[in-house]
N, C-alpha and C positions, 0 to 999 in steps of 0.2 A: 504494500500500500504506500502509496504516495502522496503528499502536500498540492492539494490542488493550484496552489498559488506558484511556489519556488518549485517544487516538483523533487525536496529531499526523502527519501524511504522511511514512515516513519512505522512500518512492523519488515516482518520476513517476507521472503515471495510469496504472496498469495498465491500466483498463479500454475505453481510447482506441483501443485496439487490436484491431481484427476479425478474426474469422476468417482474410481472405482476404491480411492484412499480417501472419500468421501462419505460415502457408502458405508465403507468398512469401520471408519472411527463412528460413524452415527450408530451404527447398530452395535459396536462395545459400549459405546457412553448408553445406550438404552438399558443395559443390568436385566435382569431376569422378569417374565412377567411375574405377578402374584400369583400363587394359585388360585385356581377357581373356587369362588366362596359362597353357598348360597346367599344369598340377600330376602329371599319370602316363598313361601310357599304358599295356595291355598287350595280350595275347591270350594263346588257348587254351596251357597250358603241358603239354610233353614228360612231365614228370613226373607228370599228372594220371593219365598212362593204366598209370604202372609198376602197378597193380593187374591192369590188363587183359594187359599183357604177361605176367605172373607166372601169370594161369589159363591162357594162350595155350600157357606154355611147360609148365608142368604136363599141359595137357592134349595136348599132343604127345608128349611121355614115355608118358601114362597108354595114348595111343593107337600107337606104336611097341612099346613094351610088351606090349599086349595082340596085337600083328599075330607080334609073334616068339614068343610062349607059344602061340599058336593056329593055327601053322603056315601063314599065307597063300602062297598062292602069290603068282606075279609079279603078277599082274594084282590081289589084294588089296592088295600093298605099294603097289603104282600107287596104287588107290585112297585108302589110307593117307596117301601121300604128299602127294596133291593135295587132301587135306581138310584136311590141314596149311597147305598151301600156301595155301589158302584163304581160312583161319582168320588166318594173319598178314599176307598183303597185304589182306584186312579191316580190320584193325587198322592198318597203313600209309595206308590209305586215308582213313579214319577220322580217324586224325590229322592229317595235309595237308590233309583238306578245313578240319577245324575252327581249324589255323593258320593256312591264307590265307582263310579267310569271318568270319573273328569277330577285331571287335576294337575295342577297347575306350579313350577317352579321359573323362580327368578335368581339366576347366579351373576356375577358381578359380570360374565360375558356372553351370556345367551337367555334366552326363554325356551323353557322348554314347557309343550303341551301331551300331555297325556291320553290316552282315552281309549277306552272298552272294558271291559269283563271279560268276557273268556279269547278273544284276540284284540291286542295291545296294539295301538297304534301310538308313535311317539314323535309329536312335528319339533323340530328345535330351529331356530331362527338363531341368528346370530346378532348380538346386541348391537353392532355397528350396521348390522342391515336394517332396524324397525328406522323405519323415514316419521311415521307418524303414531301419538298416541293419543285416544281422547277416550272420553267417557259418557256415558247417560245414564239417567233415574225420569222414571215416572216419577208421581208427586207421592204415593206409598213408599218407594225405593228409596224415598226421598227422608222420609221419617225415618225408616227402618236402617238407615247410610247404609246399602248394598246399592248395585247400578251393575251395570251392563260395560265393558272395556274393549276398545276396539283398538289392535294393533294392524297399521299401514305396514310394507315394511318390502323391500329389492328382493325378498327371495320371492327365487321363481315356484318352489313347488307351494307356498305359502303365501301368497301377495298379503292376504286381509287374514285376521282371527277373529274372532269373539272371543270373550272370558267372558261368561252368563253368570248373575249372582254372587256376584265379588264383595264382599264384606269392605268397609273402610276405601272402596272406590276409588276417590280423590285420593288418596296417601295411596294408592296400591297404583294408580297412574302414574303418579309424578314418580315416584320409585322406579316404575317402570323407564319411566322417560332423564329421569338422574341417569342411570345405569349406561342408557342409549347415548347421552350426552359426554359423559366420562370416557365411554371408549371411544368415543369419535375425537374427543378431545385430546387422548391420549396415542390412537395413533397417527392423529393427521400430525400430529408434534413432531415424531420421528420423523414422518414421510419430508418435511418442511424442512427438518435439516439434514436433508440428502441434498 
């Protein structure tokens, strides 16, 4: 380097130095990565479904209701009954399946997504791939702080996700989206001083 004005040397030859001795000192000064750590795990959460229980139990009323103003005999209450019955081991079911098939880890360099019962399907995304992360709540979801997590992201066999019934939503986003931010942060750094 040189004195733009008098033009004296005021370090060593910069220009001595190639590409590939470039290269090679930025990736020694880079040191080891950390290991992979998780950062959160979840799954489908109880509270997602207080909307569904709330029509479930409405609509059992509405349907006892209507059996005893309309005089059914035994065999309508039967019937009654067992459309009830239906209607909440549905919903029982519904949720047991979606708590032990789905589920959901965040390590300090991937997401990974889970899912099935008796064949396991496992999508991992890689933290510097999600582009975008955002969230929703109806106005129940909303009470209840569970919502809905949508990850954007460059991989091709995964463009878009859902996380369905995510507890703590807003903090399980931005978590998400810290993680994404850190390694993009960390290795555009290396790449910048190549």
């Amino acid at each position: 380097m040189f004195c733009y004005q008098c033009g004296y040397r005021l370090a060593g030859d910069g220009g001595s130095e190639d590409a590939r001795t470039r290269l090679q000192n930025a990736i020694s000064d880079r040191g080891e990565d950390p290991p992979e750590d998780e950062q959160w795990q979840g799954q489908f959460s109880k509270r997602a479904m207080i909307g569904a229980w709330i029509g479930a139990g409405l609509f059992s009323v509405v349907l006892l209701v209507t059996a005893g103003i309309s005089g059914f005999s035994g065999r309508g209450w039967a019937i009654s009954v067992a459309i009830i019955a239906c209607v909440w081991i549905g919903l029982l079911v519904r949720l047991f399946y979606r708590q032990l098939a789905e589920h959901y880890y965040l390590t300090n360099r991937r997401f990974i997504h889970e899912r099935g019962l008796l064949w396991r399907v496992i999508d991992r995304i890689e933290a510097i791939d999600i582009d975008d992360v955002s969230y929703q709540q109806g106005p129940i979801e909303r009470i209840m702080g569970v919502g809905t997590i949508q990850i954007r992201s460059s991989d091709t066999s995964h463009p878009e996700m859902e996380l369905l019934g995510i507890e703590n939503v807003k903090e399980v986003a931005e978590m998400i989206d810290e993680v994404r931010r850190q390694e993009r942060h960390k290795r555009g750094l290396h790449i910048e001083a190549v």
